[in-house]
N, C-alpha and C positions, 0 to 999 in steps of 0.2 A: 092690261093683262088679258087671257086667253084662255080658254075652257080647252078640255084635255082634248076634244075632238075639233077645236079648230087647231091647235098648237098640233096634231099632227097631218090636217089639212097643209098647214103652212109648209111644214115638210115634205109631206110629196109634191106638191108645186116645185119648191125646190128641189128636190130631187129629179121630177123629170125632165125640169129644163137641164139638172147637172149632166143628166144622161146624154143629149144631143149636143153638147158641146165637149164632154170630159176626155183629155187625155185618154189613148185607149179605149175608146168607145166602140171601134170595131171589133178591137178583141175577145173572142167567145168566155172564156175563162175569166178576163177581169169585169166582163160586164155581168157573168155570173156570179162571180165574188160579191159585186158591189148588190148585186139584188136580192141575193141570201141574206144579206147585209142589212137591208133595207124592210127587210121581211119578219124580221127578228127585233128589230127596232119597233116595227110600228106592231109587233102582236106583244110587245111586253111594255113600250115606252119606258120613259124614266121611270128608274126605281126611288122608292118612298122609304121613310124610315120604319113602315113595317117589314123592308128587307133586312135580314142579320148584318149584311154588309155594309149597310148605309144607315142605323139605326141611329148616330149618333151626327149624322147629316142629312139637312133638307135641303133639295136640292129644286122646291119650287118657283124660286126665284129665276132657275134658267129654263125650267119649261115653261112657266108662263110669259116670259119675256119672248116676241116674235120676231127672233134675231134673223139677217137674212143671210146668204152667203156671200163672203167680201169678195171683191175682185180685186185687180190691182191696184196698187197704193206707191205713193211716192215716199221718196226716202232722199232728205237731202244732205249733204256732205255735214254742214253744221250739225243735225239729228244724229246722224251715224257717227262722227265724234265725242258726241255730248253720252253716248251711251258707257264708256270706259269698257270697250273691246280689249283686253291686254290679252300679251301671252299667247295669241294664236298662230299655231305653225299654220292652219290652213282651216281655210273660214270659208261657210257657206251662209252668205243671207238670204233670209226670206222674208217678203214682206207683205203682212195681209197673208200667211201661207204660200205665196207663191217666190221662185226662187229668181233672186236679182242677181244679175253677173256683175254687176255695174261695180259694187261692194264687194264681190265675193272675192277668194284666193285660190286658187286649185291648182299654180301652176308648177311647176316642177315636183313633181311627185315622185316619189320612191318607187322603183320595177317597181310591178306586182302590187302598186295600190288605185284603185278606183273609186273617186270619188263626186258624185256629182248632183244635181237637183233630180225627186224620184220620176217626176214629169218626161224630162230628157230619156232616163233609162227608160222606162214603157216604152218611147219612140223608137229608141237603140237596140236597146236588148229584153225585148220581151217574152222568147224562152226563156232566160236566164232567169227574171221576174218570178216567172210560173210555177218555178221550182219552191221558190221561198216566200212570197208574199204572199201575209194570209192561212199559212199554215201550223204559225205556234199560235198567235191573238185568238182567243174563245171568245164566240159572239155571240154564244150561248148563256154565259154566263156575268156578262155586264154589258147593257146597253149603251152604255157609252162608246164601247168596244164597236159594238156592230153600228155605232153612228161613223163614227172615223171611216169605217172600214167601206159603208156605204158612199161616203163621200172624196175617197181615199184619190189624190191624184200628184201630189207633189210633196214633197217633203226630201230631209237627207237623206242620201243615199249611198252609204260605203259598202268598199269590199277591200279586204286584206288578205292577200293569195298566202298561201302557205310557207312559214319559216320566215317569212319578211316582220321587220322590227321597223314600226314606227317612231321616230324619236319624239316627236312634236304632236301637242295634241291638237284632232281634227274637231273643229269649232262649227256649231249650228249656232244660229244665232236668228232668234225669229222676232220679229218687230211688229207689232200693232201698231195701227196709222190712226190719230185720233180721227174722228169723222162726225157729222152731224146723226148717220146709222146708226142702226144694231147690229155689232156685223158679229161673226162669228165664222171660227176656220177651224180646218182638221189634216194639221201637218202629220203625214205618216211617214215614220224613217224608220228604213231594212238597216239593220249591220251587220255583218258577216264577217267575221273570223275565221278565218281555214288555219288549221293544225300549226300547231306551235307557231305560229304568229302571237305581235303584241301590239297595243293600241289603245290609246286614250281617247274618248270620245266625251264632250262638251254638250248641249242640250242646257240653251241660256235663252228666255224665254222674258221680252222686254217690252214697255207700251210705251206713246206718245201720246202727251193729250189724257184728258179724263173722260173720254167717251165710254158708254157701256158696251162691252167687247167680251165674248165667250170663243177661249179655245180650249177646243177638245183634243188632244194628240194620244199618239200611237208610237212606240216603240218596239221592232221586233228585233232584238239582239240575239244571233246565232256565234257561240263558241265553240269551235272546233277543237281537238283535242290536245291536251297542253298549251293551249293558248291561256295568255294572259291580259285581259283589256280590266282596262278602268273606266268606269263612264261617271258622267256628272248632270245631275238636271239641277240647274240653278230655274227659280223663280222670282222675280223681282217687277210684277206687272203692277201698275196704278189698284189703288183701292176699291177701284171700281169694276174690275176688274174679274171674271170666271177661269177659272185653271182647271181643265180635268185630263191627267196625262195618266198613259197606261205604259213602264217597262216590264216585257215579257222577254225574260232569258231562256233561252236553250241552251245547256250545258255540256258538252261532249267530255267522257272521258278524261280525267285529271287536268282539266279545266277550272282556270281561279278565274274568278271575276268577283270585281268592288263593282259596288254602288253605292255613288255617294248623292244626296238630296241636299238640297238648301232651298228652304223656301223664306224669304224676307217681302213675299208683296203678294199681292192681288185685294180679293175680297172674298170671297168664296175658291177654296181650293182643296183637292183633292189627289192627292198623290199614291197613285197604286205602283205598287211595285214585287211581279211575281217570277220569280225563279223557278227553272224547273233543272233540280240536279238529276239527270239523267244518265249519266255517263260516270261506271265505278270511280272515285278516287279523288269526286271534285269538290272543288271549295268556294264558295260566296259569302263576302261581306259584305250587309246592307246597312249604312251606316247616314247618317242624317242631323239636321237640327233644323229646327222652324223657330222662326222667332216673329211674333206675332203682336200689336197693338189695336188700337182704334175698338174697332169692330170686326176685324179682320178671322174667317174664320178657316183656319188648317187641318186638312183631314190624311194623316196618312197608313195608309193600307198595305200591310206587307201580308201577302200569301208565299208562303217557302214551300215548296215539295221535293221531298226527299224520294228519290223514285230510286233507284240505286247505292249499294252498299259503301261503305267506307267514307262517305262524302262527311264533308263537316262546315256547319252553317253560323253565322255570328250577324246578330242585330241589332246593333245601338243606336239610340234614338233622343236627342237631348230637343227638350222644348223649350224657351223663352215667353213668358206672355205675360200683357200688359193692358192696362182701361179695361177692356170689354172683351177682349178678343178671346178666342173656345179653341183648344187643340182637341185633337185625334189622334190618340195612338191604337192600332188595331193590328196585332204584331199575331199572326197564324204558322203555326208550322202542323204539316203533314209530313208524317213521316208514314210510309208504303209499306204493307208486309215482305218485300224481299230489300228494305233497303236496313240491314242489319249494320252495325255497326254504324250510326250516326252519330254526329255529336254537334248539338244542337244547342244554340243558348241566346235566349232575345233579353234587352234589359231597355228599358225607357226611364228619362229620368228628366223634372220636371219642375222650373224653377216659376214660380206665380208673383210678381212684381207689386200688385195689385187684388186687395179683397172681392174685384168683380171677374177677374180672368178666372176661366175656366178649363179641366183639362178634363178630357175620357180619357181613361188608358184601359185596355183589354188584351192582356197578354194571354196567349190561347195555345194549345196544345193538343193536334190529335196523331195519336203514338198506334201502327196497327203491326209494330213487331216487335221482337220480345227483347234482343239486344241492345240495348241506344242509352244514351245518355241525355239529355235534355233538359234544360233550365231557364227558367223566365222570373221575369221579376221588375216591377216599378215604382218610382219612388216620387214625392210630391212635396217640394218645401218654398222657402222665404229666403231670399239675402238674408245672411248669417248676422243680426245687427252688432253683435261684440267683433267680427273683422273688420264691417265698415268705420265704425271706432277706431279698433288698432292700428286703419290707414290712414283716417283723419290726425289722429295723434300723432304720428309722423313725419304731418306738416303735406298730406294730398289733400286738396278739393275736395270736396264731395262730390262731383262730377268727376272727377280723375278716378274715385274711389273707387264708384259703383261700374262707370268702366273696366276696370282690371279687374273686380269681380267677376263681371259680365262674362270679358274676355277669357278668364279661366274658366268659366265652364262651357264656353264655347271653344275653347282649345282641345275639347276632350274630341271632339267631331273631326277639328283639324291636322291631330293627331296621327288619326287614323290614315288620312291621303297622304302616299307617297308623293316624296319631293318631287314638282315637276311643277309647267309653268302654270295648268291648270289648277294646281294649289294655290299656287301665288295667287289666281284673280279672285278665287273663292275667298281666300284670308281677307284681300283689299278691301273688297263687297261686304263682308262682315265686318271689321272693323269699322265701316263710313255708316253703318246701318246702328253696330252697336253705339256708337258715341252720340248718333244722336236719339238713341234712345236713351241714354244715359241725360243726356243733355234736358231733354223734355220730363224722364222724370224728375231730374234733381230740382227742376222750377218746380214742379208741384210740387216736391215736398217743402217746397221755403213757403210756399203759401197756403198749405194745407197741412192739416196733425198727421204724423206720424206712424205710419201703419204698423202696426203690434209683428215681431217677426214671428215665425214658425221654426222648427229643426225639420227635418229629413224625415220623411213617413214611410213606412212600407206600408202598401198598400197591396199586392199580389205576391 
């Protein structure tokens, strides 16, 4: 462990070595970026749980841990099989952060889509860059944000030109390489939607090995107007594992976009996810499930801003949790004095497996004009024990039982994603996660008493 002024010694070491070697380093603007970046970080470091935002997370285990930054890492054909890649029209791997062609897909693309590792682009096209990276992510206000951004050099990188429909969804897929290090990386990916364009974007985040491994990522999704994308961040990294991802949506103009989360792995994780409906007329679904065991703990952060009139927002949020494991739900909406007419509505809802899991839920509201509609609300219960009965009587296991419980309330999340092949792999990955949480609970319950059920609580 590391005291708060060597744990950011350690950091500017690495940072100025990152400086004379980084992608774009001659560039005036991204070396500016990256040191604004860098500035902001080390005058506020990691926030502590006497921040509002992080109250209900400590997040001392990654500052005091003296991770370094990873380089390239190997990925072998059997690893990258073993990982259950389905369903990808077009796939970009990175590994260790940095982008492998070896794995990836990119070839025959649709006119008018761009898609490629964010390294390459700074090389390529770095006007293009200028214009958009860096300019929705606040690094004023989470230092995570301005660590990324300080160390920002490779990650996905799309663009979808205007009125072009993508069919197939574009697949990131980011790989930790187990190592005898601390390694730690900071995948930053642009998306851009230009006007009435559509697009599904992937964001699947996977480890090798049980090494102790921290990634920080950055998401800046830009929707142009009438566009419609889906995006997905699946989590599913070892136990051991640090997760801190930040989606920032910019909204144009009667602009829909989902967001859908899944998080089934790491150890420490924290999922932000901030819209900005900017543009009269638009609509975001932010929609999720964690499901959580061991010690494992899940923190997710939705900031919603309503910045323009007529827009309408929807947040659901299902948790799972088991042994030990602590969710997060911290579901914010901002609604703007001129965005009139909103319609606004979060709900979390929260199933405890186990008398040691634990959940926060804080559903929050700040409302600054007069016309709106708005509703929030979370709920906290127990397997229902009179249906797991009426399965057993039927003649289902008790492991089949509490599966199909399981899986109905994780359908409620699945529901929500339209058909498409990036449903499929989220359903698969849930499904192989649920059973065998199903599976390891029902042994404990043959060898231990019976835990007393609960009903359904409102508690907000």
């Amino acid at each position: 462990m590391i005291t708060a002024t060597e744990q950011l010694r350690t950091y500017l070491d690495g940072f100025t070595e990152f400086q004379k070697r980084a992608a774009g380093r001659e560039l005036h603007w991204l070396r500016k970026l990256r040191e604004d970046a860098f500035a902001r970080f080390c005058e506020v470091g990691f926030p502590t749980t006497h921040d509002e935002d992080w109250r209900f997370t400590n997040v001392s285990a990654i500052a005091k841990t003296p991770f370094e930054l990873a380089s390239n890492g190997e990925l072998s054909r059997n690893d990258f099989e073993s990982l259950r890649v389905t369903n990808a029209g077009f796939l970009l791997v990175f590994v260790n952060g940095r982008f492998d062609p070896k794995f990836s897909s990119v070839e025959k693309l649709p006119t008018g889509v761009r898609i490629s590792g964010l390294a390459r682009e700074i090389a390529a096209n770095p006007q293009v860059l200028e214009l958009q990276l860096g300019r929705y992510l606040n690094i004023h206000r989470d230092s995570f944000a301005a660590l990324n951004t300080a160390f920002a050099e490779d990650g996905a990188c799309v663009h979808v030109s205007k009125a072009v429909v993508v069919e197939q969804p574009i697949y990131a897929l980011f790989v930790s390489t187990g190592t005898d290090q601390q390694l730690m990386t900071h995948p930053r990916n642009l998306i851009v939607v230009e006007n009435e364009a559509q697009a599904t974007i992937v964001e699947d985040y996977v480890s090798l090995g049980e090494s102790t491994a921290f990634c920080n990522t950055a998401t800046e999704l830009v929707v142009g107007e009438n566009a419609v994308v889906s995006h997905y961040m699946i989590e599913r990294e070892h136990p051991k594992a640090f997760n801190v991802s930040t989606l920032r949506i910019q909204q144009g103009r009667s602009a829909n976009v989902s967001s859908h989360s899944v998080l089934l792995g790491g150890g420490l994780v924290r999922n932000n996810v901030h819209p900005v409906l900017s543009g009269e007329g638009s609509e975001c679904l932010i929609n999720g499930l964690f499901i959580g065991n061991g010690r494992q703990h899940l923190d997710n952060y939705m900031l919603v801003e309503h910045a323009s009139p007529h827009c309408g927002s929807r947040q659901f949020y299902n948790g799972i949790l088991d042994d030990y494991a602590h969710g997060v739900f911290h579901g914010r909406i901002i609604v703007h004095k001129d965005a009139q007419k909103t319609d606004a509505k979060q709900t979390n809802r929260n199933l405890l497996l186990s008398d040691d899991a634990r959940i926060d839920t804080k559903p929050q509201l700040e409302i600054y004009a007069d016309d709106v509609k708005c509703t929030h609300g979370a709920t906290i219960g127990q397997i229902e024990e009179n249906a797991l009965f009426y399965l057993r009587s039927r003649g289902i296991d008790e492991v089949s039982a509490r599966r199909l419980l399981l899986l109905a309330f994780a359908n409620e999340c699945l529901d929500r994603m339209a058909p498409s092949g990036a449903r499929d792999h989220v359903e698969e990955l849930i499904h192989l996660h649920l059973l065998e949480l199903a599976e390891t609970k029902g042994r404990r319950e043959i060898s231990g008493p019976r835990e007393t059920a609960r009903n359904w609580q409102e508690v907000g």
